[in-house]
N, C-alpha and C positions, 0 to 999 in steps of 0.2 A: 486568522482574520484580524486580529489583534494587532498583531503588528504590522500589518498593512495602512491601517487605520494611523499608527504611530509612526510609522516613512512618510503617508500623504500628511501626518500633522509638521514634522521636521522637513518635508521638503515645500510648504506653503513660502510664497514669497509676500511679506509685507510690501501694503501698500505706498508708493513715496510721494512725495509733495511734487514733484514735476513729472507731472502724467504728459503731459504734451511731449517732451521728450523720450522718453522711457515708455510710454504705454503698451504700443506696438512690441517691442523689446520685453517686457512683461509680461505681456499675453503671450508671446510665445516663448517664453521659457516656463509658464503654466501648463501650455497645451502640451510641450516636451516632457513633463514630469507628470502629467496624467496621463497621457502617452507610458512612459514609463511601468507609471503604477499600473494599468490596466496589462499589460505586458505580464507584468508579474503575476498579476492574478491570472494572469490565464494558464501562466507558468505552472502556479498553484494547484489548480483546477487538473493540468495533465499531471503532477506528481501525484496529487491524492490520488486519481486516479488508477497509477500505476502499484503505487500502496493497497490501496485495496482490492486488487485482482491480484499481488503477491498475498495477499492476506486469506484471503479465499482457497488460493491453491494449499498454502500452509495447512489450514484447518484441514482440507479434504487427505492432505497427505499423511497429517498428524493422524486422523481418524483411521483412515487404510494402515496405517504401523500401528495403533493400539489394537484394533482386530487382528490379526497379524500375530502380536504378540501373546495373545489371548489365549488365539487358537493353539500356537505351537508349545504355550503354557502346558495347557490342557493333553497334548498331544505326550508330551514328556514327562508329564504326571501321570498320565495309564502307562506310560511305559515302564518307569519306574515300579507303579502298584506289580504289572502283571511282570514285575523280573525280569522284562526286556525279552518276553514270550511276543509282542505285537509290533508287527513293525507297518506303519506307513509308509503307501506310495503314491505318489502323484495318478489321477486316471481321472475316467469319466464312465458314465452309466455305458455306453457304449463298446467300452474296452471289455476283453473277455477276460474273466478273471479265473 
């Protein structure tokens, strides 16, 4: 927002001594640059946007790979303790063992 603020301060136009000619011309090279700026922030507004729903997905994916890794930690450690006596398979309570 910061430099938002500092584009509408660099694209202000000073005011000049012959408003009767220039005024109309004025006013609308103001309304064109706040036109502009609001453009931009809206711009703004859909990037964060986008940013923080990549942001979101990140976390959730980062969390599902450190469980993940955890488990299969774990999984590779009893394998290891028991001599490579136990072996995992993919299943469900369903499945006949």
């Amino acid at each position: 927002m910061k430099c938002l603020q500092h584009y509408k301060q660099e694209l202000h136009i000073p005011e000049t001594n012959h408003r009767a000619r220039t005024a109309t011309g004025d006013h609308n090279k103001r309304e064109k640059f706040e036109k502009k700026i609001e453009l931009l922030r809206q711009r703004l507004v859909i990037w964060q946007n986008i940013l923080n729903s990549l942001n979101v997905q990140y976390d959730i994916a980062h969390f599902i790979l450190l469980q993940q890794k955890a488990q299969l930690a774990s999984r590779i450690q009893l394998e290891l303790i028991s001599g490579g006596n136990i072996r995992f398979e993919e299943g469900t309570v369903n499945d006949v063992w």
